[in-house]
C-alpha positions in Angstrom: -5.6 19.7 9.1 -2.1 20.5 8.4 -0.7 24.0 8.1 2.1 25.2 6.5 3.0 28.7 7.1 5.0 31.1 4.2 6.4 34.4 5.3 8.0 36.7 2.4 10.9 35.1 1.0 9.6 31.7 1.3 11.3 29.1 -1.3 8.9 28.6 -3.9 9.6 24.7 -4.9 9.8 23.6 -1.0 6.3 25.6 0.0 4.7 24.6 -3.1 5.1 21.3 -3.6 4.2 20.0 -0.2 1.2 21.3 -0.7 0.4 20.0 -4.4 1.3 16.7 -3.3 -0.2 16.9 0.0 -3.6 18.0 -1.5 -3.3 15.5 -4.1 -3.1 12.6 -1.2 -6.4 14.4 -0.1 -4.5 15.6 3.3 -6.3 18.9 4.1 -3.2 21.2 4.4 -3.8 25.2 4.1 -1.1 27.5 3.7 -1.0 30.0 6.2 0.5 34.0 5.8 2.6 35.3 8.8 3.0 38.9 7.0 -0.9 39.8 8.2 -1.7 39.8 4.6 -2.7 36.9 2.4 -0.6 37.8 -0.3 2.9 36.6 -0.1 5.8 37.1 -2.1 8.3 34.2 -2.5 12.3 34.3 -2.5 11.9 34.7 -6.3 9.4 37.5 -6.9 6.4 35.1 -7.5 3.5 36.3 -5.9 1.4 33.6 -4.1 -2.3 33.6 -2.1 -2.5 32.1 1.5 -5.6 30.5 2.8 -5.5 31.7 6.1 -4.0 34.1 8.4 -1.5 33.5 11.4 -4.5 34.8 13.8 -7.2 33.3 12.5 -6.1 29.9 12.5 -6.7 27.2 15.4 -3.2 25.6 16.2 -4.5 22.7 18.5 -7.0 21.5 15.8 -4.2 20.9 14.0 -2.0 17.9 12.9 0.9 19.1 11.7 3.0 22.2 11.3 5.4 22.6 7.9 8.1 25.3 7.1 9.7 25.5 3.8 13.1 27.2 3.6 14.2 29.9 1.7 15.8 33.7 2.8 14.7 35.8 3.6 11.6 33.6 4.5 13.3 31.0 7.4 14.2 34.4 9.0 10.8 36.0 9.2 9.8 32.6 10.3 12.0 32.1 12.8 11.1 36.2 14.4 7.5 35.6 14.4 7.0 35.3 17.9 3.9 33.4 17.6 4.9 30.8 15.2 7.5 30.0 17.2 5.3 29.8 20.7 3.5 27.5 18.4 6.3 25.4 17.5 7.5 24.7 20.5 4.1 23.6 22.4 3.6 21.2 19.4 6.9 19.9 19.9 6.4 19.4 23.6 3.4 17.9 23.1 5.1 15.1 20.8 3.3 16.4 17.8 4.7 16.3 14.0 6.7 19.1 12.7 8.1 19.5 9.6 10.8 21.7 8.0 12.6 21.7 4.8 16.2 23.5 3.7 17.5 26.9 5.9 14.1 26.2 8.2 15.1 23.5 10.4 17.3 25.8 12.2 14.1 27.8 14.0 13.4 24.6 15.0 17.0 23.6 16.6 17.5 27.6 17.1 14.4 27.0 20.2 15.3 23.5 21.1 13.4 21.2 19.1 15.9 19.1 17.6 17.3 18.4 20.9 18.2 14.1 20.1 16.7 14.1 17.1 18.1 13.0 13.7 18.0 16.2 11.1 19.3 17.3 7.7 19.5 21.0 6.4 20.7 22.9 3.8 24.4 23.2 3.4 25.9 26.3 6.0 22.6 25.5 8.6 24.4 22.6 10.4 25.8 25.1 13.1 21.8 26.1 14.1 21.0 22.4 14.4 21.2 22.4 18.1 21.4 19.1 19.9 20.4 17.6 16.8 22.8 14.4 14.9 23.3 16.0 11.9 22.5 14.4 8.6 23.3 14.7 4.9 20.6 12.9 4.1 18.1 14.2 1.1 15.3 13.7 4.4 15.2 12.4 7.8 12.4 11.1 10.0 12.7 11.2 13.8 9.6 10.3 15.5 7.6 13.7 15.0 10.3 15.8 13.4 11.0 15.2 9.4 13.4 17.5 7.7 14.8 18.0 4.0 17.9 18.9 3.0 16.4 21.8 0.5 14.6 22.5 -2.8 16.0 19.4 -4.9 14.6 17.2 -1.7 11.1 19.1 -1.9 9.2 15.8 -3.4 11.2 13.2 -1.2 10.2 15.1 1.6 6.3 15.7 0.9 6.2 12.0 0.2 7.7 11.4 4.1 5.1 14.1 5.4 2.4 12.1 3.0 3.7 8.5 4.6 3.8 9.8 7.9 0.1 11.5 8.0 -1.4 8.4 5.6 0.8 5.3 5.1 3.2 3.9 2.8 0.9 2.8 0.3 -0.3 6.4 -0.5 2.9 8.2 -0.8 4.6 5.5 -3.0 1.0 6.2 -5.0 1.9 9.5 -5.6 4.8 8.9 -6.6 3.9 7.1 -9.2 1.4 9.3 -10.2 3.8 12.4 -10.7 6.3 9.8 -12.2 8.9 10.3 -9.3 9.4 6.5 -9.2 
């Protein structure tokens, strides 16, 4: 089970794809509202359904944690208290996170990225902390994978997709969705 969690403001392209793909590699990812309503509003007025609520889903059962980018979405991420609880006991335990565009700064913002390898979008690099910045399209580090932004969105669902399945699979769907 994979979550990936969208707040108001969330970047369409990065949210959206990752789970397309994801779904389409049969990885059981469920999008996840932090507003307390299922209904979520994206960074360019299009109006999208979460699976789940933020308290109603089971954090340890889970295999992975993903947040797209986007503004005013990274922020509400990165204020929702227990998202970021979340965040860092998966990152303590050693546990895959994932974070695509303006999101990897919650993640270097509470000490995640701390000698890790990480890209961003262009103006983040400053809320990297402790990370080795990249301006890579992705980076993989052990259990943290981050994208550079939207135009990086299928590069970086195909790392998530390697990283949960194998190599095999994600080069699969890429040639299934002609990306290769």
């Amino acid at each position: 089970m994979v979550y990936i969690f969208l707040a108001n403001g969330f970047e369409e392209i990065e949210g959206l794809t990752v789970v397309d793909l994801l779904r389409r590699a049969e990885i059981d990812i469920r999008m996840v509202s932090i507003t307390g309503s299922k209904q979520i509003i994206s960074s360019h007025n299009i109006k999208v359904e979460a699976d789940l609520l933020f308290e109603d889903i089971n954090i340890e059962g889970s295999d992975m944690l993903i947040l797209p980018g986007g503004m005013p979405g990274t922020k509400h991420l990165a204020e929702h208290e227990g998202l970021v609880t979340a965040l860092k006991e998966y990152a303590n335990k050693g546990k895959t996170i994932a974070a695509i565009c303006a999101a990897p700064s919650v993640l270097g913002m509470n000490g995640i990225l701390e000698g890790k390898r990480a890209t961003c979008y262009p103006g983040y690099e400053d809320k990297l902390l402790g990370a080795t910045v990249s301006s890579n399209k992705t980076e993989v580090d052990g259990n943290i994978i981050t994208g550079k932004g939207m135009g990086a969105s299928i590069e970086f669902s195909l790392c998530i997709i390697e990283h949960l399945k194998d190599k095999e699979t994600a080069v699969n769907i890429a040639k299934a969705i002609q990306y290769v």
